[in-house]
MOPAC internal coordinates of N, CA, C and O (Angstrom, degrees):
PM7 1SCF
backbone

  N    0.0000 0     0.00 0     0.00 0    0    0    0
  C    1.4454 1     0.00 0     0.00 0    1    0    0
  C    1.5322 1   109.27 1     0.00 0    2    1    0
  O    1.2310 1   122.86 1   -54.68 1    3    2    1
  N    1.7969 1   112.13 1   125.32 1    3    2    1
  C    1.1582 1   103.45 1  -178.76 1    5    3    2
  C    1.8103 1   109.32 1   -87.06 1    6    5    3
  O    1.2310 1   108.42 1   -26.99 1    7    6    5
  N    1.4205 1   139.26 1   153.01 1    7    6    5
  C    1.6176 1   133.81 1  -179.71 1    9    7    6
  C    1.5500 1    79.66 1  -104.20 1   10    9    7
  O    1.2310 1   126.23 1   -12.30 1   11   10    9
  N    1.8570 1   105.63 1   167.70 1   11   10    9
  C    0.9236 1   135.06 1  -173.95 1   13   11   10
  C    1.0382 1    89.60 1  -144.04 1   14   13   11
  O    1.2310 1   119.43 1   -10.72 1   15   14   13
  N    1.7546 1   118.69 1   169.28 1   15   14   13
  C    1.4122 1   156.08 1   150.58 1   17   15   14
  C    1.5785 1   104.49 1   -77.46 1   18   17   15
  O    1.2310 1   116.56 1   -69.89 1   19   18   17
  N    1.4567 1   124.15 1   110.11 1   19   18   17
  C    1.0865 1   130.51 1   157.37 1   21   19   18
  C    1.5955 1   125.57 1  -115.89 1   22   21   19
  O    1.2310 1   121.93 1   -66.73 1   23   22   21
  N    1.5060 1   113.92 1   113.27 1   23   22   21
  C    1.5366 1   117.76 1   168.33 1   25   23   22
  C    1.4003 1   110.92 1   -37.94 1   26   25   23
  O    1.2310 1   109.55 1   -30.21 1   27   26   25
  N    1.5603 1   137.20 1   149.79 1   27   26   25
  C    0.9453 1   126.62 1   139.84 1   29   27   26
  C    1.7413 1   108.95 1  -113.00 1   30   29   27
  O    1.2310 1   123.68 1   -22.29 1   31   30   29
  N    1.0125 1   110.54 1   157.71 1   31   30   29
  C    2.0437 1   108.28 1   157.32 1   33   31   30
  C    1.4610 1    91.58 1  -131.26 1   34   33   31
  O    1.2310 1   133.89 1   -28.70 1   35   34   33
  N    1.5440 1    90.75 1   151.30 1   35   34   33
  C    1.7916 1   124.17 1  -170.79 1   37   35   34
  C    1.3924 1    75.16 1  -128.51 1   38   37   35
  O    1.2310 1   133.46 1   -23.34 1   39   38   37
  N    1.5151 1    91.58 1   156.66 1   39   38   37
  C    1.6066 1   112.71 1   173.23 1   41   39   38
  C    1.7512 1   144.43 1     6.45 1   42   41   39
  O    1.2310 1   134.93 1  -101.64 1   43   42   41
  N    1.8944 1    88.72 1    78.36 1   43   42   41
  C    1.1972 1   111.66 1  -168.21 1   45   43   42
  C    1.2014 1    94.92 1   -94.76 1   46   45   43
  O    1.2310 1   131.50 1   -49.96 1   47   46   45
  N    1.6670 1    95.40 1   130.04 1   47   46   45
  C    1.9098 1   108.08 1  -164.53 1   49   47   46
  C    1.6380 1    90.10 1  -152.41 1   50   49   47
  O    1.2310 1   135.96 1   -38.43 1   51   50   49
  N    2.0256 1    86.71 1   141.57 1   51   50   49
  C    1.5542 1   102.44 1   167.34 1   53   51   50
  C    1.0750 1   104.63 1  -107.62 1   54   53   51
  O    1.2310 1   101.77 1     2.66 1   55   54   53
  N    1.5763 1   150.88 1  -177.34 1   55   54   53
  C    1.2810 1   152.81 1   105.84 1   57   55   54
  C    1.5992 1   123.55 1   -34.69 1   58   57   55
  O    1.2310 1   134.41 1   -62.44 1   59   58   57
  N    0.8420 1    89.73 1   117.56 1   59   58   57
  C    2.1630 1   105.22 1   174.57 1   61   59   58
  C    2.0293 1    93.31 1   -12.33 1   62   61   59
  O    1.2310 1   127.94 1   115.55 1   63   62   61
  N    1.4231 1   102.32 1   -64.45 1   63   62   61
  C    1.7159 1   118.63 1  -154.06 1   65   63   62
  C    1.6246 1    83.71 1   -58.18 1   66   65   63
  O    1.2310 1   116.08 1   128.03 1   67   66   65
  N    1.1576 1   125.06 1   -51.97 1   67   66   65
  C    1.6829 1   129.27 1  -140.00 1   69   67   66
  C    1.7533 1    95.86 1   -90.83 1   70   69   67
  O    1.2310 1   114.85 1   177.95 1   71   70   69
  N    1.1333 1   127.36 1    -2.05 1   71   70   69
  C    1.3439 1    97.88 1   176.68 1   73   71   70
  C    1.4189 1   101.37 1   -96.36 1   74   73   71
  O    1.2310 1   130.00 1    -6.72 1   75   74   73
  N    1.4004 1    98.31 1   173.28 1   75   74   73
  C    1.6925 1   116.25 1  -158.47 1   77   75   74
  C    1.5125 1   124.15 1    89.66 1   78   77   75
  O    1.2310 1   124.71 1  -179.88 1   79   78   77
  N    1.1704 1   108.57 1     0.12 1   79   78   77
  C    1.7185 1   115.06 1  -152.60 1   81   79   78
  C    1.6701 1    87.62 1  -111.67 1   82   81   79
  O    1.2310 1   123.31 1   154.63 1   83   82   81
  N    1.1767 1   111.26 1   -25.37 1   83   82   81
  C    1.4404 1   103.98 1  -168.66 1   85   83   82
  C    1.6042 1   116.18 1    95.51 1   86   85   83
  O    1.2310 1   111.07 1  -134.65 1   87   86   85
  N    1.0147 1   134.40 1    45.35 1   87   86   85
  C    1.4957 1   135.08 1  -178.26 1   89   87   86
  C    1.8500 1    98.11 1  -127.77 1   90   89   87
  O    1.2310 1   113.96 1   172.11 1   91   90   89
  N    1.0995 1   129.03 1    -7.89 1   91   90   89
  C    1.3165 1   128.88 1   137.14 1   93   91   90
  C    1.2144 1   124.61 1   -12.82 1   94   93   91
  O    1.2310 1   141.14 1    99.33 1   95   94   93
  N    1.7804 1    76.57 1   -80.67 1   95   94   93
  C    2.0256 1   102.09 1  -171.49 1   97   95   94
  C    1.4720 1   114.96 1   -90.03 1   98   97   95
  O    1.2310 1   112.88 1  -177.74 1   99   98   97
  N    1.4185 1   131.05 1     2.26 1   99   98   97
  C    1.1430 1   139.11 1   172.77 1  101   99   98
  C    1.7485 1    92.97 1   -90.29 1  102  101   99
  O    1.2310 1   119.44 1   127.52 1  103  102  101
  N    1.1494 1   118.67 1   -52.48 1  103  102  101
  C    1.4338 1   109.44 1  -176.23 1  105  103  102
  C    2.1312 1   102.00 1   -60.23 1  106  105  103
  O    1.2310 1   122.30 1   125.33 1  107  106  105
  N    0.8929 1   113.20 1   -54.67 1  107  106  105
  C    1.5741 1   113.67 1  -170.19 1  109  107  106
  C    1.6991 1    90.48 1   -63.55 1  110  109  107
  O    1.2310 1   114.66 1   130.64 1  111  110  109
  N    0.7979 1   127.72 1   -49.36 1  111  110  109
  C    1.9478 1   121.16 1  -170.41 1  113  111  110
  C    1.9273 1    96.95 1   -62.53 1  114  113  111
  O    1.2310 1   115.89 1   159.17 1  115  114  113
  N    1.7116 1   125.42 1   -20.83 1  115  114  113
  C    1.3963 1   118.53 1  -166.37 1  117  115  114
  C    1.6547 1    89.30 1   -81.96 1  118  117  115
  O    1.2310 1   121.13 1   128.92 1  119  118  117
  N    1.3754 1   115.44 1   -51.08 1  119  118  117
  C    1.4600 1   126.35 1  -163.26 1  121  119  118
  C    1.4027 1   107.91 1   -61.52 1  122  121  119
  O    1.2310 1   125.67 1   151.72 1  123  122  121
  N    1.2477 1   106.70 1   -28.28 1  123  122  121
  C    1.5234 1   107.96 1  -176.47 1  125  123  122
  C    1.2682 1   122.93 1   -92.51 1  126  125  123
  O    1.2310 1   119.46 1   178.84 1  127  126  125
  N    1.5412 1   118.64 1    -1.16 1  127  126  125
  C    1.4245 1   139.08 1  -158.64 1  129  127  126
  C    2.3925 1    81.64 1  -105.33 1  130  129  127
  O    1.2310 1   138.60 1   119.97 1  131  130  129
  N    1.4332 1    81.55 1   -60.03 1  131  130  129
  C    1.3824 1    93.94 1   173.05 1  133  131  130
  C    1.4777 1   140.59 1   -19.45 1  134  133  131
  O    1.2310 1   130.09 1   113.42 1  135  134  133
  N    1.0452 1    98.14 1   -66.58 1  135  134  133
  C    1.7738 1   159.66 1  -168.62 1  137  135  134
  C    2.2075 1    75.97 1   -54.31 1  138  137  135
  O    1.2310 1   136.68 1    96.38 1  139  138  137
  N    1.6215 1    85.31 1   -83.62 1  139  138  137
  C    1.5859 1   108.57 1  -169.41 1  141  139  138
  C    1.2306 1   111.16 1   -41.69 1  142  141  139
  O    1.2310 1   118.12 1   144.36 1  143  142  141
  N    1.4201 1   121.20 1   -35.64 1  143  142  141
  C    1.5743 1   121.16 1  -170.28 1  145  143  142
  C    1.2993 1   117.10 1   -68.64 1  146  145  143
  O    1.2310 1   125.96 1   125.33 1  147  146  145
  N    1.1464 1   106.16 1   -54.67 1  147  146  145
  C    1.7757 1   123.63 1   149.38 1  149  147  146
  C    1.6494 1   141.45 1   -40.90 1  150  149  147
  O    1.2310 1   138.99 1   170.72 1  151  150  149
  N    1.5343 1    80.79 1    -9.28 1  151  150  149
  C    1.6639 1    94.42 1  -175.18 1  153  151  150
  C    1.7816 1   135.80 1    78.86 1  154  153  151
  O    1.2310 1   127.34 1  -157.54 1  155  154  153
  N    1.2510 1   103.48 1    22.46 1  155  154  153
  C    1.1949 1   127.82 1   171.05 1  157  155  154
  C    1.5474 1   108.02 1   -75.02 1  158  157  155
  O    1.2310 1   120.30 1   -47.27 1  159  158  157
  N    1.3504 1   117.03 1   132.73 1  159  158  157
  C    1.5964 1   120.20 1   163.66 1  161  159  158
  C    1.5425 1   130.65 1   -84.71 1  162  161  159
  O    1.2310 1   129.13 1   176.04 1  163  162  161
  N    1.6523 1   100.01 1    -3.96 1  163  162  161
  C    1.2795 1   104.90 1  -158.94 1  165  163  162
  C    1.3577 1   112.48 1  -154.96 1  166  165  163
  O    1.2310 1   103.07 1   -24.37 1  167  166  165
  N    1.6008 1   148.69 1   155.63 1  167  166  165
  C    1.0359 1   145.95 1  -162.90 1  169  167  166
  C    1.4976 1    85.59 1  -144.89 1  170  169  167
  O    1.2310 1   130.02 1   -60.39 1  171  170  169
  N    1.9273 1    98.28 1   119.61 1  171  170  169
  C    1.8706 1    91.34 1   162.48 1  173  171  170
  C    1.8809 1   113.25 1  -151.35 1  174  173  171
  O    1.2310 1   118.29 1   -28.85 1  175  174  173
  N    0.9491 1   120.86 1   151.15 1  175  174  173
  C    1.0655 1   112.76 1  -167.10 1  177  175  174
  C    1.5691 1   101.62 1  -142.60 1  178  177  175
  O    1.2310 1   115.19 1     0.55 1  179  178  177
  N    1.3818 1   126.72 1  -179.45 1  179  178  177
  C    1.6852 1   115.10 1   170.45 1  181  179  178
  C    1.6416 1    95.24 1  -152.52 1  182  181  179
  O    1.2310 1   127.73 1   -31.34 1  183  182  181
  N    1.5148 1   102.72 1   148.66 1  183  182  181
  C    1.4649 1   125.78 1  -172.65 1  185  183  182
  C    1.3679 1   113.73 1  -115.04 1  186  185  183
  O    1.2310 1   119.95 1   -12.77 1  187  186  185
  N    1.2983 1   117.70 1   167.23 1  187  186  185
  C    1.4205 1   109.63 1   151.66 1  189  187  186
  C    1.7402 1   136.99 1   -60.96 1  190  189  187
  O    1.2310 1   119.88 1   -40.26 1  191  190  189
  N    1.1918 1   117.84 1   139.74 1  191  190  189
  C    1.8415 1   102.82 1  -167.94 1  193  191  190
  C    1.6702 1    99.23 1   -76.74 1  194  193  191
  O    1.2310 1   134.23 1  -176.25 1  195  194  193
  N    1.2776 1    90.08 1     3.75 1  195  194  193
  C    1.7168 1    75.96 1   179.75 1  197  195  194
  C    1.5681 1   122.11 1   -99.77 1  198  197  195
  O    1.2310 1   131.31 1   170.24 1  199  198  197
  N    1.1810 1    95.77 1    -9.76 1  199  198  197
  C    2.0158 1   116.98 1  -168.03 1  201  199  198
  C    1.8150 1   100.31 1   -95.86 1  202  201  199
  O    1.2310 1   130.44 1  -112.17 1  203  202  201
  N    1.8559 1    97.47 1    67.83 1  203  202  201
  C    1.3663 1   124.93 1   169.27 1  205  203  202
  C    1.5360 1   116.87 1   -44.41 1  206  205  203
  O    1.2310 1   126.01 1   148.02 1  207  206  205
  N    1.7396 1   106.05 1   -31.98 1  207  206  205
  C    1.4288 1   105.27 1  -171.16 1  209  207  206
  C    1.8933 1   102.40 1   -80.74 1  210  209  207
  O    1.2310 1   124.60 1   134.13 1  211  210  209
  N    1.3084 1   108.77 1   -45.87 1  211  210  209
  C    1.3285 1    92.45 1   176.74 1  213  211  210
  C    1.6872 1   128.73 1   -83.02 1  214  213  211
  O    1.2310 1   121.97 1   160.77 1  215  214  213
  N    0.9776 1   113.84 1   -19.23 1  215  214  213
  C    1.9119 1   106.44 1   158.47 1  217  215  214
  C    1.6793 1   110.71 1   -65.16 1  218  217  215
  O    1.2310 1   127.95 1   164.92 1  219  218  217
  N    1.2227 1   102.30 1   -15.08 1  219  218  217
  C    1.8852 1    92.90 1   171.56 1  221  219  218
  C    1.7316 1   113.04 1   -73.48 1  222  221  219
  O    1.2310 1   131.40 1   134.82 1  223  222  221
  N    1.3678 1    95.60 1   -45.18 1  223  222  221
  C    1.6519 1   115.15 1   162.74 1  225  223  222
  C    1.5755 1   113.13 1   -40.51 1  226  225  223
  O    1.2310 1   124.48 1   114.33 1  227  226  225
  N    1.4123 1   109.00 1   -65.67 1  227  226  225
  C    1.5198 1   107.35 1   177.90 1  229  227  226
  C    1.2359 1   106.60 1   -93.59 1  230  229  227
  O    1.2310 1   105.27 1  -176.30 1  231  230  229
  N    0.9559 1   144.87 1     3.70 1  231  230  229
  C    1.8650 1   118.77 1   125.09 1  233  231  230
  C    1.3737 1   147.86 1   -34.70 1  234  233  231
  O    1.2310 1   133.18 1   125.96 1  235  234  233
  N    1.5699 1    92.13 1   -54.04 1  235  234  233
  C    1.2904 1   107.59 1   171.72 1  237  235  234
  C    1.6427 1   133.21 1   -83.07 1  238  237  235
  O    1.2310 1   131.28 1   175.43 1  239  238  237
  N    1.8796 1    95.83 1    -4.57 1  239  238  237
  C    1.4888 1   107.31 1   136.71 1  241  239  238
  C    1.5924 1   131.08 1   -62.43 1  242  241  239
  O    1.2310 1   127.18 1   148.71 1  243  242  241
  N    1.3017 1   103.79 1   -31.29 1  243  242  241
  C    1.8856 1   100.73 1   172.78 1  245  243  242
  C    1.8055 1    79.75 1   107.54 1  246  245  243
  O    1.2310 1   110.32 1  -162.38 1  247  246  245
  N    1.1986 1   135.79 1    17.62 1  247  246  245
  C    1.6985 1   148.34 1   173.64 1  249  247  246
  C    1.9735 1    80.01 1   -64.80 1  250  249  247
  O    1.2310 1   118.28 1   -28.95 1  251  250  249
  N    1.3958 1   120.88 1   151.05 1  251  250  249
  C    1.0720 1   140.53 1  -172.37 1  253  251  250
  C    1.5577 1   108.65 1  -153.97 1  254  253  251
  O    1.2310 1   128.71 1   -76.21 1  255  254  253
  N    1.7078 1   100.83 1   103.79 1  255  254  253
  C    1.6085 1   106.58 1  -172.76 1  257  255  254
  C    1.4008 1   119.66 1   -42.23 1  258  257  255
  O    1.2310 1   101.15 1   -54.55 1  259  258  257
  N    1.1521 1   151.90 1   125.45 1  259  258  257
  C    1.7116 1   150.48 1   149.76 1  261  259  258
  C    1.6580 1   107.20 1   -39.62 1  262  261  259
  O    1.2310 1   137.48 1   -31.90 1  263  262  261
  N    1.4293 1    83.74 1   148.10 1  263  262  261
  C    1.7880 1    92.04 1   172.70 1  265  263  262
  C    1.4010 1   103.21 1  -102.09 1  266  265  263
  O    1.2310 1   124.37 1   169.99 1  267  266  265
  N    1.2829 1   109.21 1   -10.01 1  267  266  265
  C    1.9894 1   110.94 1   174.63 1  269  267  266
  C    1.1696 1    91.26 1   -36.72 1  270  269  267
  O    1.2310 1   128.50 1    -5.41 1  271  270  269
  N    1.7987 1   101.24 1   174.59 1  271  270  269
  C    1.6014 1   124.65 1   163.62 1  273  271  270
  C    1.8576 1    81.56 1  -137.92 1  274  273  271
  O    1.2310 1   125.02 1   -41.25 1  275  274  273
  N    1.5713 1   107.96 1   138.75 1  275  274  273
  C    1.2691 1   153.21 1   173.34 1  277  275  274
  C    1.5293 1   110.70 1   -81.10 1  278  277  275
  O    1.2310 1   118.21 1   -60.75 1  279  278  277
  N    1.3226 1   121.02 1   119.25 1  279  278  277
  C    1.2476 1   122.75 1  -168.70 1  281  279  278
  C    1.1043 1   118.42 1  -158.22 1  282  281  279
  O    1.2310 1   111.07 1   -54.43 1  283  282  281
  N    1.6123 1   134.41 1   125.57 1  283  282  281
  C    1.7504 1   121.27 1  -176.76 1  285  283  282
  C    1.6603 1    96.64 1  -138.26 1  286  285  283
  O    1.2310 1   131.98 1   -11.35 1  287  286  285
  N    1.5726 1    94.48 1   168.65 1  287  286  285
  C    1.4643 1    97.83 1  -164.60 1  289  287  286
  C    1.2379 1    90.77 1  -124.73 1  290  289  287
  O    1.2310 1   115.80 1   -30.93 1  291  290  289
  N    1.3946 1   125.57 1   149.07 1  291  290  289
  C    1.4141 1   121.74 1   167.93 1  293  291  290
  C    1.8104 1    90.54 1  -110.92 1  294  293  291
  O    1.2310 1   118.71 1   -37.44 1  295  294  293
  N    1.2713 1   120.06 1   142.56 1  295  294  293
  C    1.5620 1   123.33 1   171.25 1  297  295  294
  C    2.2888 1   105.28 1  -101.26 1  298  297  295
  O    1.2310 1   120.10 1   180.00 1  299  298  297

């Protein structure tokens, strides 16, 4: 098995006023520009399944849902 360098972003947030403007996808196109410089192959992050407006957003990046399941443990 080969490992890779993978970016992650945690809590990608607009302001109420600022969405629509496109600073969404300017922020995900910086992270991912980012990501690459550093040597990352991949940009991934996870949302709520219910927050329809922003998976339309990262769709229309060419973003491609995971079949993972997401899971944390608190000890």
């Amino acid at each position: 098995m080969i490992t890779s360098k993978v970016a992650v972003l945690n809590d990608l947030y607009t302001e109420q006023n600022c969405r629509g403007q496109g600073v969404g996808t300017a922020l995900i196109k910086h992270c991912e520009a980012y990501g690459k410089s550093k040597g990352a192959v991949r940009l991934q992050w996870v949302t709520s399944p219910d927050n329809q407006v922003a998976q339309a957003v990262y769709k229309s990046l060419g973003a491609k849902q995971s079949s993972w399941e997401f899971f944390t443990y608190a000890s």
